[in-house]
N, C-alpha and C positions, 0 to 999 in steps of 0.2 A: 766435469761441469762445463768445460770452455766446447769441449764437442757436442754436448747435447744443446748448448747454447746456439752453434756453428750451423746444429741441424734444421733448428728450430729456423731459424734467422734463412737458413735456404727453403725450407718450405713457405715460410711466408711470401718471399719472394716469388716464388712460383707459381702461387695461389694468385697472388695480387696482379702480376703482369699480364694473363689472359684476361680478366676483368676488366684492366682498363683498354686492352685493345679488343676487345667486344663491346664494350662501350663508346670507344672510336668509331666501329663499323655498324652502329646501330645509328651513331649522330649523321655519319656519308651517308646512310638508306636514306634519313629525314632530308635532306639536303638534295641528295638529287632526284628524289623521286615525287616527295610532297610538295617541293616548289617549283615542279614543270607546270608550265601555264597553258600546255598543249590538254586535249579531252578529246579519250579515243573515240566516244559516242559521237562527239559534236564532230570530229572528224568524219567519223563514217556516213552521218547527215548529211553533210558537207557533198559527199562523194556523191550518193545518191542522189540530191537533188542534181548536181552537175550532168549522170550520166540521165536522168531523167529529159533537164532541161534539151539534154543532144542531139535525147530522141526524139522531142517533140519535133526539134527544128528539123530534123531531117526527115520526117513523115508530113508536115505544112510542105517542104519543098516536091518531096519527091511521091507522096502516098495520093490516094482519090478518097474523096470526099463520100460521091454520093454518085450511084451509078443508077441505068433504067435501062429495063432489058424488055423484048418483044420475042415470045418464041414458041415454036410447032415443034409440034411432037406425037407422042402414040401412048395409050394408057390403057393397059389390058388388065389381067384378073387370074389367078390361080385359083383351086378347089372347085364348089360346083358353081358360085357366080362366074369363075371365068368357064366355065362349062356352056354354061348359060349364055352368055351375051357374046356377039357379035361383035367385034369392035368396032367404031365409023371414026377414023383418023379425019385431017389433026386433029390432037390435043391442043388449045391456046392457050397459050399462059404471059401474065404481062405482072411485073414489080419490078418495085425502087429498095435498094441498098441503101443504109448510112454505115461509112467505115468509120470506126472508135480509133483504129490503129491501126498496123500493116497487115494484121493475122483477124481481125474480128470486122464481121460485118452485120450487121443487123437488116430487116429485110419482111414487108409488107408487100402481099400479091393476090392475086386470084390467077384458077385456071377453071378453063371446062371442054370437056369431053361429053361424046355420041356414044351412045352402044344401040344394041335391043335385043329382043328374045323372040323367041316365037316358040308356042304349042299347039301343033296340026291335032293332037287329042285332050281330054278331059283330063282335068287335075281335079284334086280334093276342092280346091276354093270354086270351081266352075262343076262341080257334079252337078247330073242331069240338067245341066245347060250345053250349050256349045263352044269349041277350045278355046282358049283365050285368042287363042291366031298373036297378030304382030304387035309385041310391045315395043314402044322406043322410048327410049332412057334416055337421060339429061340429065349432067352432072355436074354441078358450079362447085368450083370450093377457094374459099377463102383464107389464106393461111398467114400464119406469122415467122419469121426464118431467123435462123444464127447461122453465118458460117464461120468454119473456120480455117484461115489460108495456112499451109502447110509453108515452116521455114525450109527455103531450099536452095540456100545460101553457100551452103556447104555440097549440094551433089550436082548431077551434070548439068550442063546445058541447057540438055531437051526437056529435062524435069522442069527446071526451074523458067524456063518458057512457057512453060502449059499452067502455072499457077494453079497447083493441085487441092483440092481443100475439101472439108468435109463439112455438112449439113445435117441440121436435124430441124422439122418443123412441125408447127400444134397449126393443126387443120380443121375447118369446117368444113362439113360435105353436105346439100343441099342438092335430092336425089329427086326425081320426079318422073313417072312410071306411067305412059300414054297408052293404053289398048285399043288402039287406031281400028281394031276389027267387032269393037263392043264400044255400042252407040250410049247404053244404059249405065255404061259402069265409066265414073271421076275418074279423075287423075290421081295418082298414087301420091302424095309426095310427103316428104319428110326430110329433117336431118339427122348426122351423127358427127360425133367429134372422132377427129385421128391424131396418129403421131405419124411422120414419115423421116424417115433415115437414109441419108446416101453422100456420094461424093459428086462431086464434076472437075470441069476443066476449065483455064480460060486461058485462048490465044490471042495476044494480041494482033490486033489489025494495025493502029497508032499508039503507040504508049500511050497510055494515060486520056485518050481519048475515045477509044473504039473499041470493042473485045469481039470475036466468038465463043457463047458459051455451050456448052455439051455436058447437061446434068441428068442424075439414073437416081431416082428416089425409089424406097420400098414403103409401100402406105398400109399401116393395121387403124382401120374404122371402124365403128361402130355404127354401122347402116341403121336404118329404121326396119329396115325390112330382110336383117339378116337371118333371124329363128322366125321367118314366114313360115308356117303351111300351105300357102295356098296353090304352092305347082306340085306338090306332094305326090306321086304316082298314084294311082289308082288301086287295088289290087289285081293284081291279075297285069298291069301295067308298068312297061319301061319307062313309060315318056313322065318327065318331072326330075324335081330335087327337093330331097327334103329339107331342104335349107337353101341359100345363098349366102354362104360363109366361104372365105377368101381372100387371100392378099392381092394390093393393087400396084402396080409396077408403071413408073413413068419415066419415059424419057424422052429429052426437049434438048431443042438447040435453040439458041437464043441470040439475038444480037444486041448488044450492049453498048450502051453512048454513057461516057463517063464527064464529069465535073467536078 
């Protein structure tokens, strides 16, 4: 009896002692972790706004505002529009930049560019009349731009001297079509919306005051007078295109005055 009492009396003991020292280390959990006055969230707030504020400060000191560039160039043509036309260099083109931050600029311009055509024979739009002979072309477009500056903070030198960055812009194209050799027949004219894609470069002349810029855009429009028939060969005839469908390829150097 006294041993089965003995056992008895050690098991309880054994039972009860983890109990209360798991109720010890459940009161430490309440204690040091429910009355930290610290909050990781409002920490991390914290952080953010700070590296936010750092950045601002060092883009007011060191970033441009708002740049205005003046610049010549050459604007040709793939498929059978560039078959077609002749090109008449420069290209002029003239916009102002607003930079949001050191990578993003925002950006309102116009360019225009010469071409023209000519057909010494009859097409379908001119049958039994006489060729069109010399058209000249005149081409204004009005566009909206994003660029964006390439970080290059991290690779060489020469990279990060040329301030390399990428472009995309939503374009107006305003095309106008003169048949200087037909007295009878208006002026063609029309427009189409584009998108154009590319990169450039910018060398500084003065920090932060002066650049040279050197940009290669790829332009897809929607001409007025892309699915034309009217230069359409003849049969029996080479001279024409059954279309004037094609990509328009521009590049311009630009000189840039910053603020």
């Amino acid at each position: 009896m006294k041993n089965i009492f003995k056992i008895l009396l050690l098991l309880n003991l054994i039972l009860i002692t983890p109990a209360q020292d798991f109720g010890g280390g459940m009161q430490g959990i309440d204690d040091d972790d429910l009355s930290v006055g610290g909050d990781i969230f409002n920490d991390f707030n914290e952080d953010l706004e700070e590296t936010q504020i750092s950045e601002d400060e060092r883009f007011y000191k060191y970033g441009r505002y708002f740049t205005f560039q003046v610049g010549l160039g050459i604007t040709a043509f793939d498929g059978n529009r560039g078959s077609a036309y002749a090109n008449d260099p420069p290209t002029f083109s003239l916009s102002i930049n607003y930079f949001s931050d050191f990578q993003s600029a925002w950006g309102l311009g116009f360019a225009f560019s010469k071409h023209s055509m000519f057909f010494a024979e009859e097409t379908k739009g001119f049958e039994g009349k006489s060729a069109a002979g010399f058209i000249e072309v005149s081409m204004l477009r009005t566009f909206f731009s994003y660029r964006y500056y390439i970080d290059t903070s991290n690779l060489g030198t020469a990279i990060t001297y040329s301030n390399p960055y990428f472009v995309g812009r939503l374009e107006y194209w305003y095309v106008t079509n003169k048949y200087l050799d037909q007295d009878d027949i208006q002026d063609d004219k029309g427009g189409g919306i584009g998108m154009a894609l590319g990169f450039g470069l910018e060398f500084p002349i003065k920090l932060k005051e002066s650049y040279l810029n050197l940009e290669f855009l790829l332009h897809d429009v929607a001409f007025h007078d892309k699915e034309t028939r009217v230069f359409t060969p003849l049969d029996g005839s080479e001279v024409g295109y059954d279309n004037l469908a094609g990509y328009g390829y521009t590049t311009v150097l630009s000189y840039v005055w910053n603020w």
